[in-house]
Structures are given as C-alpha cells and as structure tokens.
N, C-alpha and C positions, 0 to 999 in steps of 0.2 A: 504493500500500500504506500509507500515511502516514493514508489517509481511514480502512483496515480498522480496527475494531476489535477487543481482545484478543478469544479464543473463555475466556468462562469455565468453568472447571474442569468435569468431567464422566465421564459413562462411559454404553457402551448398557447393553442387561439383560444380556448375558453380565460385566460387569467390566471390557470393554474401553475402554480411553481414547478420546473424541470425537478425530475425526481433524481436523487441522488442516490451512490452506492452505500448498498447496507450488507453486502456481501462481501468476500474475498474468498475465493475457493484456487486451493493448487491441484492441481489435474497432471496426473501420467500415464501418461499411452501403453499399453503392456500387448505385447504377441500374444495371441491366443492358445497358441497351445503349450503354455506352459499350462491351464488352467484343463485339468480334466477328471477332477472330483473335489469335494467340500474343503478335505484336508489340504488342498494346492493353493486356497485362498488363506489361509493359514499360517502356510508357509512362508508367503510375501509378506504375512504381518508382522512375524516373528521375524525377517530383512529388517521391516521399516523399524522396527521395535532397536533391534541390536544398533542402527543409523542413527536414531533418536537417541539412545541413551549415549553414545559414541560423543556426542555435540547436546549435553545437558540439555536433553528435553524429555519431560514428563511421556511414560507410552503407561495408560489403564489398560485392561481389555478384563477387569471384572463387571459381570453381568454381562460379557458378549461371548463367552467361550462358548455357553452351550445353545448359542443363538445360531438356526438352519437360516440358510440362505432364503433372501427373498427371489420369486421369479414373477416379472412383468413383461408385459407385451408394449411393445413400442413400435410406432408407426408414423414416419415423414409422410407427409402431402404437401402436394406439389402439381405444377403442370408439368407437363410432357419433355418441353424443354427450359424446365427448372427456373421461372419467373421469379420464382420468393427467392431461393438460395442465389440467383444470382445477384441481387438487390440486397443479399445479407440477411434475412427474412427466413426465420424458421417456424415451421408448421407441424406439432407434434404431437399425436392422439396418444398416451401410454391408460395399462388397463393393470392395475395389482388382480394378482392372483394367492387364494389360499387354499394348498389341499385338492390343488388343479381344478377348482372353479372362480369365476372373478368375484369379488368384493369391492364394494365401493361405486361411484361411479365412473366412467372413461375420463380423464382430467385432458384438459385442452393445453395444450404450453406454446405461444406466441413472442416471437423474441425476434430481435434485431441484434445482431452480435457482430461485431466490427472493432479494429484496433485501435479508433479514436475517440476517447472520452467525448469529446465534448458532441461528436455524431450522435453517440450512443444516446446521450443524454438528451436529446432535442429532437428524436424519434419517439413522436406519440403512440405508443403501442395501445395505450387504454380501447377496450371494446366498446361498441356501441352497444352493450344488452343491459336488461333491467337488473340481472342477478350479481350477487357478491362476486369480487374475482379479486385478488392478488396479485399483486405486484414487488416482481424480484428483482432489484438489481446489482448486479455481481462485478467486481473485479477477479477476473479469471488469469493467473499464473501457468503457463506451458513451457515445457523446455524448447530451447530452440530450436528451429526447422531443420537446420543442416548437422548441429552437433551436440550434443551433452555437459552439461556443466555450465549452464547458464538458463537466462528464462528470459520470456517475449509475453504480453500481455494484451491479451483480450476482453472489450467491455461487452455483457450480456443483460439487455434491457429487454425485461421478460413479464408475460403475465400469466396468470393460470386460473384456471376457473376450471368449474363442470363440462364435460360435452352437453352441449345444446341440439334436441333432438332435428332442429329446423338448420344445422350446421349439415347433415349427411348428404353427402353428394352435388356439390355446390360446385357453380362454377368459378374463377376468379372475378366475377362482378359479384359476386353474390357473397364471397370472401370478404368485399370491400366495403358491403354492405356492413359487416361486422366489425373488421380492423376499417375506421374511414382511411386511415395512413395508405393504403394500399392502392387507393383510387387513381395512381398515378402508374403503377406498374404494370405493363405486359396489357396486352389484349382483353377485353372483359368476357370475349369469348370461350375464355380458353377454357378446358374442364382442368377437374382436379381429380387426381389419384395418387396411390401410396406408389411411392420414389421408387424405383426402377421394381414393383411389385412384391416389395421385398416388408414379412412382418419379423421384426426380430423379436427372439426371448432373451431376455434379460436375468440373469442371473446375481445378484446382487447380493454381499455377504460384507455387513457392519464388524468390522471389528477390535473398534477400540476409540478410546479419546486421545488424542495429544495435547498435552500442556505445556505450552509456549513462554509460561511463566506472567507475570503483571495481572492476573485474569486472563489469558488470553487463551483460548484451547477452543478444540475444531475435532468433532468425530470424525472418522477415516471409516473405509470403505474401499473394499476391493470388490470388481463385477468383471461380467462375462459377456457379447454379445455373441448370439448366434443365428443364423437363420432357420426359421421355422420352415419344416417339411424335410428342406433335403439336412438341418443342423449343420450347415458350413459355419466352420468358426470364423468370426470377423476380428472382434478386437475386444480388447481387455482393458481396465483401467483403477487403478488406485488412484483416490483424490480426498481432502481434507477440505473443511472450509468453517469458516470464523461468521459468527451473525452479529455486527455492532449496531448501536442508533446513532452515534458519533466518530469521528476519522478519531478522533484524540482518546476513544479508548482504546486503540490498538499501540499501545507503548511501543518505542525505538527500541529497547533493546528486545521485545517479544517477536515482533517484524525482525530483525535481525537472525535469531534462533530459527525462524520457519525457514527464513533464505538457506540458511545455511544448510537445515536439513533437507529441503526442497535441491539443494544441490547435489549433498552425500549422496543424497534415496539414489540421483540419476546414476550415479560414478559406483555404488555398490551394486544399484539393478540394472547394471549395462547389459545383462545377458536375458532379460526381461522387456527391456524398452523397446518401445516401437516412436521413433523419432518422426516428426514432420506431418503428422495427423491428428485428426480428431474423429469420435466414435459417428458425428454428424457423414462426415466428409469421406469414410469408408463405403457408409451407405450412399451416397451419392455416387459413388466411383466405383458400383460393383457391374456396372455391364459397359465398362471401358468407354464412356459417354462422360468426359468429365466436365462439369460448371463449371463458371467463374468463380472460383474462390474467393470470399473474403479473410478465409480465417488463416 
C-alpha cells in the first residue's frame, strides 16, 4: 500500500464521492498440478508458514486444520469477441456449493480492474437495481510478469450482489441497462455467453491467518481451478488480503513485513509459481483467441 497512490478528489455524475480502496490483497499464481488432493494444499501452507516465520511474521492455522476444502462454480460472460475484458471489464457468475448441491444464491461480481489508480477509481461500476449490492475495492499485489522477486500492482473496482433472475441471457445493451458504465462499449447487439464455454470448479482450501504485526493480519488461502466435464487443470493460487477503513491503519513497518514475505513466498515457491498471469486471463486464453489484456 506504500507503492498506492493518493485517489485525487472526485465525484460520479450523481455527486457521489469516488470510492476509495479498503482492500489490499497479495495474489500468487501457482501451476496446477502441483495440487492433486486436500493434503497438496497443505503443503504450500506449511512453505508459506516456514517463509513467514523465516522474516518475523505471525503464521495461525488453528481452527483451519480440520477445515475441507471449499468447491464453487465460477463462470466469465462475455461477448464472443470479448467486449468487457477488452475495456478491463469483468463479468463473473460464481455459485458455493455444499455436499455437491448449491447453497446460497448465484452472486454477481462486476469489476473494472486496471493498473491505474486513479482509472480505477473514477469507473462507476454501481448497478442500476433496486436490491442491496456491495462494493469492493482492492489494491491487488502480483509478482512481476517476466521475473520473480519483485511485485506490479493492480487496482480492482468491484461490486457484488445477488444474481438477478431478469440478468439470464442478456445481450450487451441489456448488460448496460444494469452496469449504465457500459453504455459506451462494443455493439449493443452483441449477445452474451460464458468465455470460451468454459464453467470452472473451484477448489478452495483456507488455511491460516498471517500476522503482519501493528494489527495488521490477512487470512490466506490456497485454491484450484479446473475445468468442468473434461477436469483440465488450469491454475492455482495462494493469496492473502488485509480489510482496513483507513490507509493509516496499515502501519510502515507491517507493509514492510508483507513485502518482504510476498517476496521470500516467490524465491522459496519458484518451483510452484506460474509467472505473468492471472486465474481471469487463463480462462480467457484457453482456445488460443487471446484479448487485449489489461492486467
């Protein structure tokens, strides 16, 4: 957060204040098939564990040992040739599962995610519906694209709500109707379907808090992505992330400890790392048809 800079002063067209980040999440890319049962995710914690204590940082994981993995369904929409993700613009239906039936409702996740604060910040993502929705916005930390032992920073201005039954099968005017931000992108013709037809399972296994020291601490979480039907493994990822109401409670020397374990994790899980991606950007790139990348 030390790299973030301020978001200068602001407002959308209604009057309202540009929303500011209350996130910081560190994210790492992981090969998939180091991950091929419960005890694999495990494994990596016990890595991040031995990294953390190496560079005085607190690693809990009571109350997580005898926690089963979580598995959700997750699903990109998009037009055909990738309107929203070309514009930076993600479209994400995810669905929890318990006991191999779903719980809950489909949750909606809507996000602009680009390497420029102040962009991020000044894309209205707010919906046009009457119901409650959330808003998340995150400073996201990645290692760098060509090498290891450093980080690049992307802003994720995000919102989430329920699926909305009058959202199924819409085309991008009808999208727009929703997100108004959208009114400017791509065709209003276009339809919309899940990104190269692909539903991934989600394998997802909590395991543990890290303490950064000052108050400063972030659960971690190691997952799996696969594709449903044929189970092509995709990508893997360990990631951590801190929730504040203000920049000034994340203390300089706490910031400092995460850099520094955020740097060991790459340099001790080099044999683990998958460099220059992100879980989004795999699914976009699985039928050799790649977007304009923003991330």
């Amino acid at each position: 957060m030390n790299r973030v800079p301020m978001i200068r002063p602001g407002a959308y067209s209604d009057g309202h204040p540009l929303d500011t980040v209350h996130y910081f999440e560190c994210k790492l890319i992981l090969k998939p098939d180091r991950f091929t049962s419960p005890p694999t995710f495990h494994e990596f914690g016990r890595l991040a564990r031995r990294v953390a204590e190496g560079v005085d940082i607190g690693f809990s994981s009571g109350g997580f040992k005898d926690l089963r993995p979580r598995i959700r369904e997750v699903v990109f929409i998009d037009t055909k040739d990738f309107a929203l993700y070309n514009h930076a613009f993600i479209l994400r239906r995810r669905i929890a599962y318990e006991d191999g039936f779903p719980v809950g409702d489909p949750e909606i996740v809507f996000k602009y995610r680009y390497p420029d604060l102040q962009a991020a910040a000044e894309m209205d993502v707010r919906p046009n519906i009457a119901s409650p929705y959330r808003i998340k916005f995150k400073a996201e930390a990645l290692p760098l694209k060509e090498k290891l032992g450093g980080l690049r920073m992307l802003y994720s201005h995000n919102v989430e709500f329920p699926l909305l039954r009058q959202m199924q099968s819409v085309s991008l005017a009808g999208l727009a109707d929703f997100f108004p931000v959208l009114r400017n992108v791509g065709s209003s013709t276009k339809k919309l379907s899940f990104v190269n037809h692909t539903i991934v399972e989600e394998v997802l296994q909590d395991l543990g808090v890290l303490d950064f020291g000052k108050g400063v601490t972030a659960k971690c979480n190691a997952s799996l992505w696969r594709e449903r039907g044929e189970h092509k493994l995709l990508v893997g990822e360990f990631s951590y992330e801190c929730k504040f109401k203000r920049r000034n409670e994340l203390h300089e020397k706490a910031l400092e400890r995460c850099r520094h374990f955020f740097i060991a994790l790459q340099n001790a899980a080099r044999d683990w790392v998958s460099i220059g991606a992100t879980k989004t950007g795999i699914v976009y790139h699985l039928k050799g048809n790649p977007p304009c990348s923003h991330e």
